[in-house]
C-alpha positions in Angstrom: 119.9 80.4 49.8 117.6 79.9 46.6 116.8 83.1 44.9 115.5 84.2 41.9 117.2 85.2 38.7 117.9 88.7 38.3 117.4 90.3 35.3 119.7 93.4 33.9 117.3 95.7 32.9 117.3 99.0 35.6 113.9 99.9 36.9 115.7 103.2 39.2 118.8 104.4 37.4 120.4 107.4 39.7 123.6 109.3 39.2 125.3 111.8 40.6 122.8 112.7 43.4 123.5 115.7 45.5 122.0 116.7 49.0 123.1 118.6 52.0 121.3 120.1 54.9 123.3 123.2 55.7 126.9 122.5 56.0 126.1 118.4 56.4 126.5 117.1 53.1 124.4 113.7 53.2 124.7 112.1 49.1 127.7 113.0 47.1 127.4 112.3 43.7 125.6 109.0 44.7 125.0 106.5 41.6 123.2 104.1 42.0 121.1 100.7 40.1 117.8 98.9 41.1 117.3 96.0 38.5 114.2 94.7 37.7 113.0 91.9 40.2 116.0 92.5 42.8 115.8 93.6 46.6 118.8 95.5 46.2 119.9 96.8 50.1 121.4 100.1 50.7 124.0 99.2 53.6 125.6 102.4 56.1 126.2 103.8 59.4 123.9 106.2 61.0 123.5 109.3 59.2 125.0 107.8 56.3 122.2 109.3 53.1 120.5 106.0 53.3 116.9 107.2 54.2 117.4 110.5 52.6 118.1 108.6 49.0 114.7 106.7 49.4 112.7 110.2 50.3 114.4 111.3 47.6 113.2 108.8 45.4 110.0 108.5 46.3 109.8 112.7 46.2 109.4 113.4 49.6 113.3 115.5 49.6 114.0 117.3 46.5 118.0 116.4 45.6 120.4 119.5 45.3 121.7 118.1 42.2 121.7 114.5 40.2 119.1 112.3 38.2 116.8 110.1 39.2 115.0 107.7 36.7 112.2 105.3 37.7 111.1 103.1 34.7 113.0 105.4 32.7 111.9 109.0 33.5 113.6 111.4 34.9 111.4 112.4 38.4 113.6 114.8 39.6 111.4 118.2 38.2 108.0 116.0 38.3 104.8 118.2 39.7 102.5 116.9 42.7 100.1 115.3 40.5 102.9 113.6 38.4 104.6 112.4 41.6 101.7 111.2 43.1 100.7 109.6 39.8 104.5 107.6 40.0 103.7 106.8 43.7 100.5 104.5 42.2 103.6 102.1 41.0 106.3 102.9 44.0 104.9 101.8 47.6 106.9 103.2 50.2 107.2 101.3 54.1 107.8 104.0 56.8 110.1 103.1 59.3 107.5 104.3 61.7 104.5 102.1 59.8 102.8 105.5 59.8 99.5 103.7 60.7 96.4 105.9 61.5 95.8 105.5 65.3 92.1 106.7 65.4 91.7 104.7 61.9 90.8 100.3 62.1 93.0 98.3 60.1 90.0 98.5 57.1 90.4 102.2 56.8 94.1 101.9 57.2 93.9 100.2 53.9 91.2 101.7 51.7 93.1 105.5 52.3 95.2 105.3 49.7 93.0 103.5 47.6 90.3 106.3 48.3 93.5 109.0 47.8 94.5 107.9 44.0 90.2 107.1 43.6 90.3 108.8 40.1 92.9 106.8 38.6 91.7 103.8 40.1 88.3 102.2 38.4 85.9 100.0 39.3 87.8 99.5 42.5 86.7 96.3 45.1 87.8 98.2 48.2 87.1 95.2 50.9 88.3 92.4 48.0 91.9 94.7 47.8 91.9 94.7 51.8 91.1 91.3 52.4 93.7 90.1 49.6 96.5 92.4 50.9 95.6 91.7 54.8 95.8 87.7 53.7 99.0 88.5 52.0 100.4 89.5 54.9 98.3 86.6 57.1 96.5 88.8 59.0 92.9 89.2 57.6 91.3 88.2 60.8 92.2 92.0 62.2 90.4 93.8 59.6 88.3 95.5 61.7 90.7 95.9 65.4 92.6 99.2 65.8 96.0 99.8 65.2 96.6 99.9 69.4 95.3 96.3 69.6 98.0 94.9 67.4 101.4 94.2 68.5 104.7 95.9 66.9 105.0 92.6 64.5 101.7 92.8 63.5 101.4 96.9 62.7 104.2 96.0 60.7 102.5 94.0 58.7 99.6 95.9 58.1 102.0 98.7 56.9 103.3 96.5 54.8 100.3 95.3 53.5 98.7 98.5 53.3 101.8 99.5 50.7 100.8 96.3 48.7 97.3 97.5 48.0 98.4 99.5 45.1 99.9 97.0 43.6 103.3 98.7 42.9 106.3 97.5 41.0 109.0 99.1 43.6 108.7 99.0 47.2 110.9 101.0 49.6 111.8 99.7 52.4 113.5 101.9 55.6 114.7 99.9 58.1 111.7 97.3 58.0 113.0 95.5 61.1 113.5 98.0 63.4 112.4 97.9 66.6 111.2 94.3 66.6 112.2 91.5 68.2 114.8 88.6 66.7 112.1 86.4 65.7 109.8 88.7 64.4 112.4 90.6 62.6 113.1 87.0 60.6 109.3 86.8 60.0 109.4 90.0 58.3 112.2 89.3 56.0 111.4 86.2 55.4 107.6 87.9 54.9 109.7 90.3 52.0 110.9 87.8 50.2 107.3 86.0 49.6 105.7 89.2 48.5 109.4 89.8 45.8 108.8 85.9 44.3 104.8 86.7 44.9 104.6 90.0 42.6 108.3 90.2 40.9 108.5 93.3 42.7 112.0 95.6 42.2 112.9 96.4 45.8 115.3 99.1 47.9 115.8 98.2 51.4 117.6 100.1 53.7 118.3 98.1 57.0 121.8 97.6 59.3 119.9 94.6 60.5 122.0 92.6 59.0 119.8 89.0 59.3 117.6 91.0 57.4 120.3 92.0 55.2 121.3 88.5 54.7 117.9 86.8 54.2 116.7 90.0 52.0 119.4 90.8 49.6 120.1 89.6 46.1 122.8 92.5 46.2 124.3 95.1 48.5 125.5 98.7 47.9 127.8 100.2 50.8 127.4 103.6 51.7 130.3 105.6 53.0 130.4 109.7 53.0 127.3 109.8 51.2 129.1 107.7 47.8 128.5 103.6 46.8 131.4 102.8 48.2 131.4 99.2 47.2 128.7 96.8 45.6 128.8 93.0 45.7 126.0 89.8 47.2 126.4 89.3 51.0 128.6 86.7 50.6 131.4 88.9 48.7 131.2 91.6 51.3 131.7 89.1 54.2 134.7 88.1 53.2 136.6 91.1 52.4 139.7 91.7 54.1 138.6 95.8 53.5 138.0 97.7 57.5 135.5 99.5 56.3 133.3 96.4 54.9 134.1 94.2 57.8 133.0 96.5 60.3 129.2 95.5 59.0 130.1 91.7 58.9 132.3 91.2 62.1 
């Protein structure tokens, strides 16, 4: 599989992240790396800390305890307006698409352009939505309703309505779910485009594992809340280790 170079400078640098819910503890003293350009997927059982790290990046769970830094500074004690400022840069893919029901595709797209409107200038709204609908090939249902797509396709307008911004790091939690074999390959091989397209720095959370294996330039286990191992899919396959083949097998 042909992928790009990674290069070894961290956009997200986390360590020692804390966060419990009651007596559950979730992350224990999680570290963890995103390099610049990588899809980097964040691999674990149900109920494993993988979606709550991502909320936590993206400041939608405030951590018990740890640092996280996102091009270098530390977000952990940022305000609304700073977070929301960091989100311009940091696009985040709900499992759930989180599409507007009573919205079209169109306005789908222009919210969050029309939500950071002061920090963005000059703003083409329908050049942006045509150019993130064709990015995703689906500019032809810029103005259907999100009820007349099908899963695949709402998919893809989530995604597409998290490249609008632009951002450096996407998020991904579990882009896959719910959708069928084919289309789940369509959709990975969909990520990859838009990581060679705009050198974007990507964490993917997923236990699809065709995803996993068409996505990731590198893999970080989670077990009991900690990395419990890191290594490319083809290192992790072949380990002898239970707990790591349990993924694989």
């Amino acid at each position: 599989m042909n992928k790009s170079t990674i290069a070894s400078k961290p956009v997200i640098q986390i360590r020692g992240l804390r966060k419990s819910f009651g007596e559950n503890y979730v992350l224990r003293d999680l570290d963890l790396d995103l390099q610049e350009g990588e899809n980097l997927v964040v691999l674990g059982k149900s109920g494993s800390g993988k979606s709550v790290l991502i909320k936590c990046i993206i400041g939608l769970i405030v951590p018990d305890a740890g640092n996280i830094e996102v091009f270098g500074e530390e977000i952990t004690d940022y305000s609304h307006d700073e977070l929301d400022k960091m989100r311009l840069e940091v696009g985040f893919l709900f499992q759930s698409n989180a599409l507007y029901d009573s919205m079209t595709v169109r306005e789908n797209l222009e919210f969050p352009l029309r939500r950071h409107q002061s920090k963005l200038l000059k703003v083409n709204e329908t050049e942006l939505v045509l150019e993130a609908l064709s990015n995703v090939g689906l500019a032809d249902t810029i103005d259907m309703m999100p009820s007349e797509l099908s899963g695949g396709m709402r998919k893809r307008i989530a995604l597409a309505r998290t490249l609008i911004l632009k951002p450096k790091i996407i998020l991904y939690d579990e882009p896959t779910t719910g959708l069928d074999p084919i289309t789940a390959k369509e959709i990975s091989s969909l990520m990859m485009d838009i990581q060679k397209k705009y050198k974007a720095s990507s964490i993917i959370i997923s236990h699809d594992m065709n995803c996993v294996k068409i996505t990731s330039n590198r893999i970080v286990l989670l077990i009991d809340g900690k990395g419990y191992i890191t290594g490319t899919y083809d290192e992790l396959s072949k380990s002898n280790d239970p707990k790591i083949k349990q993924f694989f097998d």
